[in-house]
FILO-620440 format. One line per field, with one value per residue (C-alpha): residue number from 1; residue in one letter; chain; x, y, z. Coordinates in Angstrom, 2 decimals, always signed. Layout:
BEGIN
i = NUM/...
aa = A/...
ch = A/...
px = X/...
py = Y/...
pz = Z/...
//
This chain:
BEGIN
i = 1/2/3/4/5/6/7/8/9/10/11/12/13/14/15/16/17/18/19/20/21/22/23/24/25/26/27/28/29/30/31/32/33/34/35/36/37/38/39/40/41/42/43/44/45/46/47/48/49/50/51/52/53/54/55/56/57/58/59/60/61/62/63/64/65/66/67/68/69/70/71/72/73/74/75/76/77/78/79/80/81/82/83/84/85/86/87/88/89/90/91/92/93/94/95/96/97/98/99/100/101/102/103/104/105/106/107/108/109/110/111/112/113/114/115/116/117/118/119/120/121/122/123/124/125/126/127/128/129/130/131/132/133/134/135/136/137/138/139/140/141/142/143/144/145/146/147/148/149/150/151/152/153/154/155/156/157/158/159/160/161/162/163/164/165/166/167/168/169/170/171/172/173/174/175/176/177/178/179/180/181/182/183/184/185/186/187/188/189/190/191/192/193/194/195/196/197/198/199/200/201/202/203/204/205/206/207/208/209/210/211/212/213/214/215/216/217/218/219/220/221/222/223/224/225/226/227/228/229/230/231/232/233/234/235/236/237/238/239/240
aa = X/X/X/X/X/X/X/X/X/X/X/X/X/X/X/X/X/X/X/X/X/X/X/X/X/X/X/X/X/X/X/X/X/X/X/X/X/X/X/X/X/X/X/X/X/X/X/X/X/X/X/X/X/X/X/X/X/X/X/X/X/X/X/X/X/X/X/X/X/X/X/X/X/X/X/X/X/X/X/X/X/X/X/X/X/X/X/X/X/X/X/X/X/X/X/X/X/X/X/X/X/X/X/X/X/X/X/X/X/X/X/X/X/X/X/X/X/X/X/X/X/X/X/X/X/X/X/X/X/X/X/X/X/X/X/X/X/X/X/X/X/X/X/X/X/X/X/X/X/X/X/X/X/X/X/X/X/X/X/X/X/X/X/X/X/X/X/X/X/X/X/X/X/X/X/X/X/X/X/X/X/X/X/X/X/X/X/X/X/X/X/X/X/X/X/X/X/X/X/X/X/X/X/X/X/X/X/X/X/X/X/X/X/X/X/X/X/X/X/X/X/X/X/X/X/X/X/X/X/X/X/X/X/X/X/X/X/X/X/X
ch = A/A/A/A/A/A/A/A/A/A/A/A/A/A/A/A/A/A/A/A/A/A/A/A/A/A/A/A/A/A/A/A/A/A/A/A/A/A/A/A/A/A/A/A/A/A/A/A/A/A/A/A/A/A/A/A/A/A/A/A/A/A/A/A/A/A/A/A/A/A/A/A/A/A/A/A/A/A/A/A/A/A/A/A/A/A/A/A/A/A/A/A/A/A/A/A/A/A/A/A/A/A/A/A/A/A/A/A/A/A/A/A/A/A/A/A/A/A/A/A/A/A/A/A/A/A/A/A/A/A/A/A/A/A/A/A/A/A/A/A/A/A/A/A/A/A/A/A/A/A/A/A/A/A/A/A/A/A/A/A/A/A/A/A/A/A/A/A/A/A/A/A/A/A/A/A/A/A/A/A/A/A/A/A/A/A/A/A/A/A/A/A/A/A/A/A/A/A/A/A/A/A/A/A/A/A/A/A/A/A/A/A/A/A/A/A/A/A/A/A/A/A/A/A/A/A/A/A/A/A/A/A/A/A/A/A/A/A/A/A
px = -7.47/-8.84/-7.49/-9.45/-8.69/-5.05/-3.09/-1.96/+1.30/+4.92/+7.94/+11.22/+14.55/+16.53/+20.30/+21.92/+25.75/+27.91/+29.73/+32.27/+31.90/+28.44/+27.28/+24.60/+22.60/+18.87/+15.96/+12.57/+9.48/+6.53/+3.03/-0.43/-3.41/-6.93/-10.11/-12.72/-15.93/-18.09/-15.05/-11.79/-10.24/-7.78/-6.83/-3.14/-3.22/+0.50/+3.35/+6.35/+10.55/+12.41/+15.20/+16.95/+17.85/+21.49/+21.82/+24.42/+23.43/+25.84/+24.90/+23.03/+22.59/+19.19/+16.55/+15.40/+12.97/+11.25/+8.86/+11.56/+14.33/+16.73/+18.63/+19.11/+18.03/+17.21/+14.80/+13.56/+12.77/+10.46/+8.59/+8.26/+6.48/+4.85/+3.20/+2.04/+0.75/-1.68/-2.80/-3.51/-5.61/-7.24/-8.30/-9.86/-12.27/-13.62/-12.80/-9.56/-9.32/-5.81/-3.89/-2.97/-0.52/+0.45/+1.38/+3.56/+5.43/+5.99/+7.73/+10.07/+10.71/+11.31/+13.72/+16.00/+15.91/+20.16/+20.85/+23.72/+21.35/+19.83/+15.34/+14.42/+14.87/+12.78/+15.65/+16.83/+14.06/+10.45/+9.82/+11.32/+9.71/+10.14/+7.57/+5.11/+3.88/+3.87/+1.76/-0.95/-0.92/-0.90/-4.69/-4.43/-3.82/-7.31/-8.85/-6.58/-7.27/-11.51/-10.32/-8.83/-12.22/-14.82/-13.23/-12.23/-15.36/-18.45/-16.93/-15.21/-16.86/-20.34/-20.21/-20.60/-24.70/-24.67/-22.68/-23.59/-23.52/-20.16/-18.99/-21.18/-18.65/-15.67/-16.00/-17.40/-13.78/-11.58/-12.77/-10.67/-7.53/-8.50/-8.72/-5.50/-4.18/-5.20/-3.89/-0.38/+0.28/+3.64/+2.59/+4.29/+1.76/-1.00/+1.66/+1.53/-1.72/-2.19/+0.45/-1.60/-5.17/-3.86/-4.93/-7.55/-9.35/-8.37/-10.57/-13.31/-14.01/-13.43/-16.31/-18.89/-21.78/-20.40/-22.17/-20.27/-20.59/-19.62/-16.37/-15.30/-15.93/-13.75/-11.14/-11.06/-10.27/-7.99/-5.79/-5.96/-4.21/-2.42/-1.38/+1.80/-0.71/-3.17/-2.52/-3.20/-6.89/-7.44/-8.12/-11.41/-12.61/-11.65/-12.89/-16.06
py = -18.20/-15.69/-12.71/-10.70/-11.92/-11.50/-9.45/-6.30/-5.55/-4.53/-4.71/-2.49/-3.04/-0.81/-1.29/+1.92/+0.56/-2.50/-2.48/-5.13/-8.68/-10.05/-7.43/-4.64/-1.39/-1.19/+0.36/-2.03/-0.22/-1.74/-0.57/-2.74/-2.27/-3.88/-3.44/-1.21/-3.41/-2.51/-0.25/-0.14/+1.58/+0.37/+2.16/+1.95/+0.03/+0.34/+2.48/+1.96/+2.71/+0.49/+2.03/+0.00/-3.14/-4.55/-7.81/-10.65/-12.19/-14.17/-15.25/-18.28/-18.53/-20.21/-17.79/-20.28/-19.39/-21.15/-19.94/-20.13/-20.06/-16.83/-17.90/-14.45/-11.26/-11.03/-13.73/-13.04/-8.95/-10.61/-12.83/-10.31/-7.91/-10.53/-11.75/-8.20/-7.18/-10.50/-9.52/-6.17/-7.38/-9.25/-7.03/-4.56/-7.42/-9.07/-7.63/-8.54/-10.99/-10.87/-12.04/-15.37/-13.71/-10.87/-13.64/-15.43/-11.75/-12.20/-15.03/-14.01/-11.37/-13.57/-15.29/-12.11/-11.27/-12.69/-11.19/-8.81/-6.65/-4.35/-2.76/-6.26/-5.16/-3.40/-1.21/-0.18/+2.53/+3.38/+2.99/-0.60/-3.91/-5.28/-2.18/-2.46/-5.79/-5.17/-2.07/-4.18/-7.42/-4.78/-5.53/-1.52/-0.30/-2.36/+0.68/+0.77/-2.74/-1.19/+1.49/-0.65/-2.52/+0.41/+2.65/+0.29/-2.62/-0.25/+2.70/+2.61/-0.51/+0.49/+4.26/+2.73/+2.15/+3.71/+6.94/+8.90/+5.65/+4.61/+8.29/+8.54/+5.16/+6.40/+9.63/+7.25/+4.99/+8.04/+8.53/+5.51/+7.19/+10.31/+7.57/+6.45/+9.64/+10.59/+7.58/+7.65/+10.43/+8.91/+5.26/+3.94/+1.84/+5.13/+7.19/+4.41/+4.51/+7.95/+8.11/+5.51/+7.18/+10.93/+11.89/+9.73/+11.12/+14.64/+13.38/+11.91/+14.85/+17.77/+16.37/+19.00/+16.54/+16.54/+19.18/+21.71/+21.08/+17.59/+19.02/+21.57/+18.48/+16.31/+18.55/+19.75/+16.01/+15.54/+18.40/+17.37/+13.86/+14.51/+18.42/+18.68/+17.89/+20.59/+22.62/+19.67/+19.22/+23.10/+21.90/+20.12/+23.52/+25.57/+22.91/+23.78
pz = -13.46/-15.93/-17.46/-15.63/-12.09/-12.33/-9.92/-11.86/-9.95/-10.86/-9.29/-11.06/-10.10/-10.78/-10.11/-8.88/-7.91/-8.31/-5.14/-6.24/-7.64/-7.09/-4.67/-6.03/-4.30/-5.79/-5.29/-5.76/-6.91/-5.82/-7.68/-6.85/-8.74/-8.51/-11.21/-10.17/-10.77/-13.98/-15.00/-17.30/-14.29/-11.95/-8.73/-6.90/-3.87/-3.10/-4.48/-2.80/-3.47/-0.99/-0.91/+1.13/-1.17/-1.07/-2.86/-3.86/-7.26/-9.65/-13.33/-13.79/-10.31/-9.52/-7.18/-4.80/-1.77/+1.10/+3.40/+7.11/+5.70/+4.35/+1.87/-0.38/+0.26/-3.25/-3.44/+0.01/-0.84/-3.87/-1.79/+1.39/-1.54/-2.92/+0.17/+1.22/-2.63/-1.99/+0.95/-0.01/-3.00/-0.42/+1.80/-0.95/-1.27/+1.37/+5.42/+6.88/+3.49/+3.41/+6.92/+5.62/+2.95/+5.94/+8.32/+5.05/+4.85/+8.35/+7.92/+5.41/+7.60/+11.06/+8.87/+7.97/+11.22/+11.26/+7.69/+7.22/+4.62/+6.46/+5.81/+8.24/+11.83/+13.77/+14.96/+11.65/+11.38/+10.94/+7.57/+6.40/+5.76/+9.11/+10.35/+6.72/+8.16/+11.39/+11.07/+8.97/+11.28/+14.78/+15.98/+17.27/+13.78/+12.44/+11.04/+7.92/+7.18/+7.43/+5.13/+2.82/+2.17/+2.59/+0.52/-2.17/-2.28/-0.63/-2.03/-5.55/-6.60/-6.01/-7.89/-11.01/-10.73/-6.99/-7.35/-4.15/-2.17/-3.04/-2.95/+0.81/+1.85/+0.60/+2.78/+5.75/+4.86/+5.42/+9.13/+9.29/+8.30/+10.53/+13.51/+13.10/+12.66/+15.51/+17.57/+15.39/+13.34/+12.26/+11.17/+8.06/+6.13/+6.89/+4.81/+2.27/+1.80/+1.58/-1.22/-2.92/-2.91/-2.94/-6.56/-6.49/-3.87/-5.28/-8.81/-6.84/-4.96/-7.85/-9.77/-10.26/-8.84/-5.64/-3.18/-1.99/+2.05/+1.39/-0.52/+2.69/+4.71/+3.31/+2.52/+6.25/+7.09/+4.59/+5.64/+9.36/+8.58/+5.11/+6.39/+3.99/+0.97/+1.85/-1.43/-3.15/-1.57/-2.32/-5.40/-4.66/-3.50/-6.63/-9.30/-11.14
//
């Protein structure tokens, strides 16, 4: 592998509280990035705080993980984040490129399923890992998997040479977002990705090339399935 095709991802720990001998309370930050083609520019695929990270972890104590089996929540957080930042990265590329890492994070996940640390179950809430891969692996939720690859291959990756084209696909990708929307206002991984393209698609949009009809447009859809944003998509309107 080259330089240029690694995987530009980071994951910070940061330890918030030692609860008593080898036990600890974290949060894991979780940023993905991919290269726009023909560009020095990366764009966020995934910024996430789990926030639910409890973890027993003793010096020199070797991080061992197998794909079935739970034997640390520490190790098996990494490769639950690991599995879905691959698949991701996958999906931006070529359509629906990524399942064989999504069905690896479900795995890890099937296997926590009897761990006393809790962001696993499907009962613990809305918003945990158990319900991040089942919202991309649901066949009903398919559209953000098409978003992921229209708006970041036919979009973003062909406005260098093709800039209303990739621009035209990237407004074509977010009718994706506003179909989900529609069928589940409340899903976790659309919020994700929303948080991920945000200011992005705030940039794209405020440049003075873009015609005006195709700004109200967009910005109309925006604030029908981002509504608690909608000051920040005024600003496509006002820009110059």
């Amino acid at each position: 592998m080259s330089y240029e095709e690694r995987i530009e991802c980071s994951m910070l720990l940061t330890i918030n509280e030692r609860m008593g001998g080898d036990e600890y309370k974290a949060t894991l930050n979780v940023v993905l990035r991919r290269p726009v083609f023909n560009t020095a520019y990366n764009t966020v695929l995934l910024n996430y705080i789990d926030k639910d990270f409890q973890f027993r972890y003793s010096e020199y104590q070797p991080l061992d993980y197998s794909d079935g089996a739970f034997t640390s929540n520490l190790t098996s957080v990494f490769a639950f984040y690991s599995y879905m930042v691959l698949g991701l990265y996958f999906d931006s590329f070529s359509p629906y490129g990524g399942s064989a890492f999504y069905e690896k994070a479900q795995t890890a996940v099937n296997a926590a399923q009897s761990a006393p640390e809790t962001g696993w179950k499907a009962y613990e809430g809305t918003h945990n890992r158990y319900w991040m891969v089942e919202n991309i692996q649901n066949s009903a939720n398919s559209s953000l998997r098409d978003f992921l690859y229209n708006y970041n291959r036919q979009g973003l990756d062909a406005m260098y040479d093709k800039l209303e084209q990739g621009r035209a696909s990237i407004t074509e990708s977010l009718n994706y977002l506003l179909k989900m929307y529609n069928a589940k206002p409340d899903l976790f991984l659309l919020q994700l990705m929303l948080d991920a393209k945000r200011d992005e698609i705030v940039n794209i949009y405020s440049d003075q090339r873009v015609p005006p009809i195709d700004k109200t447009n967009v910005v109309n859809l925006l604030r029908e399935i981002d509504p608690g944003n909608s000051s920040k998509y005024q600003s496509i309107l006002e820009s110059k």
